[in-house]
Every structure is written in C-alpha cells, then in structure tokens.
VEXNUMI-763816 format. One record per residue (C-alpha): residue number from 1; residue in three letters; chain; x, y negated, z negated. Coordinates in pm, 1 decimal. Each point is the difference from the previous one (the first is absolute). Last residue first. Example, Ala and Ser with C-alpha at 12.3 -4.5 7.8 and 13.67 -1.06 7.14 Angstrom:
<rs>
R  nr rest kette        x        y        z
R   2  SER     A   1367.0    106.0   -714.0
R   1  ALA     A   -137.0    344.0    -66.0
</rs>
This chain:
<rs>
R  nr rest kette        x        y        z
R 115  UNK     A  -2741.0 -11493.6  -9732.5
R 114  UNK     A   -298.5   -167.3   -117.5
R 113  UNK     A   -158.3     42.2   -312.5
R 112  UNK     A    -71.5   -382.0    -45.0
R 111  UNK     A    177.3    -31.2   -343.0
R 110  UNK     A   -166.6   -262.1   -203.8
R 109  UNK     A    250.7   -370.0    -23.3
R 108  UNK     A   -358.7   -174.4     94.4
R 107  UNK     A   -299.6    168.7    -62.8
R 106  UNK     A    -88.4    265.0    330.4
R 105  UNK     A   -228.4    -44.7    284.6
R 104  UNK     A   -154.7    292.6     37.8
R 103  UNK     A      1.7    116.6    392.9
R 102  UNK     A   -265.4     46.7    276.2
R 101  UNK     A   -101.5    279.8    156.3
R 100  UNK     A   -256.8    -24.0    266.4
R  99  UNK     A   -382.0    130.5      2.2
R  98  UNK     A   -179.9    146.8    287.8
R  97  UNK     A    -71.7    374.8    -72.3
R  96  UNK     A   -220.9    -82.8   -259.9
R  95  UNK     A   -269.1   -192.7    157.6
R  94  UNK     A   -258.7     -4.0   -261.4
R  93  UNK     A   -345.2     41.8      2.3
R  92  UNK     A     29.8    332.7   -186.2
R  91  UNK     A     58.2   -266.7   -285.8
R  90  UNK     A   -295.2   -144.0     40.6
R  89  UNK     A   -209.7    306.5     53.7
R  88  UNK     A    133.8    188.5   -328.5
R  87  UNK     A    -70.7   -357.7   -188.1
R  86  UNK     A   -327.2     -6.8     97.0
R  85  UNK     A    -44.9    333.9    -69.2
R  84  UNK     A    148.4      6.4   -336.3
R  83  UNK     A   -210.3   -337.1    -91.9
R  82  UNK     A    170.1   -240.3   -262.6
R  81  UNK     A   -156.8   -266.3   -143.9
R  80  UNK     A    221.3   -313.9      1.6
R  79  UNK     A    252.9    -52.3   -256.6
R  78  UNK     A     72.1   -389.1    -83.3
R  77  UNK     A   -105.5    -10.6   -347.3
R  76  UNK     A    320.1    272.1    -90.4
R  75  UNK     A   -177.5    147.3   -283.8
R  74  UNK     A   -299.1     61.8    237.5
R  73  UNK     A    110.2    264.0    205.0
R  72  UNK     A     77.5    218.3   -293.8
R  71  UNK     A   -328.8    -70.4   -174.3
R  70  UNK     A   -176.6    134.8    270.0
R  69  UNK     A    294.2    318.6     51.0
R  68  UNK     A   -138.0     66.2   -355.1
R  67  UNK     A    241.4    -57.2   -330.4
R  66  UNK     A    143.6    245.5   -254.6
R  65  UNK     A     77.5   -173.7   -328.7
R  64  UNK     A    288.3   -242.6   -127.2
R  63  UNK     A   -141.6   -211.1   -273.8
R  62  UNK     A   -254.6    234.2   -166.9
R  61  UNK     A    301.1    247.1    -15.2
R  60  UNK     A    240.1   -191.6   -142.6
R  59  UNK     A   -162.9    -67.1   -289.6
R  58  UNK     A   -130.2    351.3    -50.9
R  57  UNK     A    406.3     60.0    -15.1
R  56  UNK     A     38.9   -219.2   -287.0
R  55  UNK     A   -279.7    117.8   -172.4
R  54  UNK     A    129.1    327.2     31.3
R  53  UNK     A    347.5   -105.6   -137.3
R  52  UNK     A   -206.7   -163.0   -320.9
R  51  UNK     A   -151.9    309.4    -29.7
R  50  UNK     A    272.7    247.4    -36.8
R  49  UNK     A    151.2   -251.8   -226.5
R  48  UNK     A   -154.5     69.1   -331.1
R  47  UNK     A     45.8    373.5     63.6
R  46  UNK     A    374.1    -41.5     57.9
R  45  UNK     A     29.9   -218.1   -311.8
R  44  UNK     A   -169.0    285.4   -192.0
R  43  UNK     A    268.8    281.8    108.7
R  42  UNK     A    313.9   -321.0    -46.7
R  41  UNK     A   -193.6    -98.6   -356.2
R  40  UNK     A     13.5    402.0   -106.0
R  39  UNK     A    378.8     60.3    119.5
R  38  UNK     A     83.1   -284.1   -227.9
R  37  UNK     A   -200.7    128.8   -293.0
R  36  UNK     A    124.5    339.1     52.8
R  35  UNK     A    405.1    -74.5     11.8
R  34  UNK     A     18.6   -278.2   -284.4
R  33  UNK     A   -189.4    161.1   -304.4
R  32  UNK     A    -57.6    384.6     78.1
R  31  UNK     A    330.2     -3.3    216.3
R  30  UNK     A    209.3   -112.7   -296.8
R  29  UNK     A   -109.4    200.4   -291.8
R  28  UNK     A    210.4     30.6   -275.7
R  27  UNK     A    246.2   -337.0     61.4
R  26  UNK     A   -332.8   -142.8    115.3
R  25  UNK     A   -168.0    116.9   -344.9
R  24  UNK     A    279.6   -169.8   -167.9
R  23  UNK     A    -37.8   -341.2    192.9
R  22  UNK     A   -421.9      0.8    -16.6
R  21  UNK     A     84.0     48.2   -386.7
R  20  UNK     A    231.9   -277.0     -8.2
R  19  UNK     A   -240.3   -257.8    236.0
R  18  UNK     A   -288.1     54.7   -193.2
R  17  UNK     A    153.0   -115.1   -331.1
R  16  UNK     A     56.5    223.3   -293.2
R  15  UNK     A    370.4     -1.5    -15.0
R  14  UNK     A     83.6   -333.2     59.1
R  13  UNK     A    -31.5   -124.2   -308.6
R  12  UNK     A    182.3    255.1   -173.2
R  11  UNK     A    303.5    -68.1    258.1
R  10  UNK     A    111.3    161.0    294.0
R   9  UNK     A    372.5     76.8     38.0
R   8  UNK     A     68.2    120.9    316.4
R   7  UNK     A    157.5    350.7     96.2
R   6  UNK     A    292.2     37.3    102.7
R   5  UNK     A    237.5    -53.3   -329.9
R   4  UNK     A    247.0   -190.2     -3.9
R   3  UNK     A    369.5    103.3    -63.0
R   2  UNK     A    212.8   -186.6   -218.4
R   1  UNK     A    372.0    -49.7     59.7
</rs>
C-alpha cells in the first residue's frame, strides 16, 4: 500500500500567488499574521465605540434630568401650590383621637386573616 505524503502538492502555478506565500509565512509566523491583526481591530473597535456608548448615555440624560418642586407640582395638572404652614395648620386641625377602625374588604376567594 502507498503512503501519502502530508504535505500538499502545490503546483508551479500556484506557487507565486499571494495566497501561497501568505500560507507559508503563516505556517512561520502565526501570531504576527492572524493573532496581532485581530487583537489590533478588537483595541481599535473599542476606541470606535467609546463614543457611540457616550452618546448613548448623553441621550438619556437630556431626557431624564433633575426637576424643581414647580415643575413637580405641575406634571400632575391638578397639583395645587403647596404651603408648609398651611398645610402644618391643617393638619394640626385634625381630630386624631376620634377615628374608628374599619376593615378591607377583601377580592372574592382572598383569605380574610381571621382565625
């Protein structure tokens, strides 16, 4: 029986082509022509995108931003301005020691809590 050899054959033709002497100088070199190029694009594709992401976040920043308790009373259109003392007063107004306990109705099949 005939054994084969490992390696190839490659042809006259073939021989002087880019792709055979990019092929012998990997079998040489490996790291120089598949390792750095690939760790190069994945350094330089993480400076391309550092500004992309911050645009993203500068996005979202002009949308959500810190608001004044004005502009918190009027996202609900129905707030009414708000006066500490007033309030202080009205609620010191109050009867607090009259009030009666009064139970939560519960959905139907819900477990009362009663023993």
């Amino acid at each position: 029986m005939t054994v084969f050899q490992a390696k190839k054959f490659r042809g006259a033709a073939d021989a002087n082509t880019f792709a055979a002497r990019y092929r012998a100088l990997m079998a040489k070199h490996p790291f120089l022509l598949f390792g750095l190029p690939f760790m190069s694009i994945i350094v330089a594709g993480s400076f391309v995108l550092t500004p992309a992401t911050a645009v993203r976040y500068e996005k979202h920043d002009r949308r959500v931003r810190q608001m004044t308790k004005e502009e918190e009373l009027g996202v609900g259109k129905t707030g009414r301005r708000v006066n500490i003392k007033d309030e202080y007063y009205r609620l010191a107004a109050k009867d607090l020691d009259d009030w009666e306990q009064k139970r939560v109705k519960r959905l139907p099949g819900e477990h009362d809590g009663v023993l």
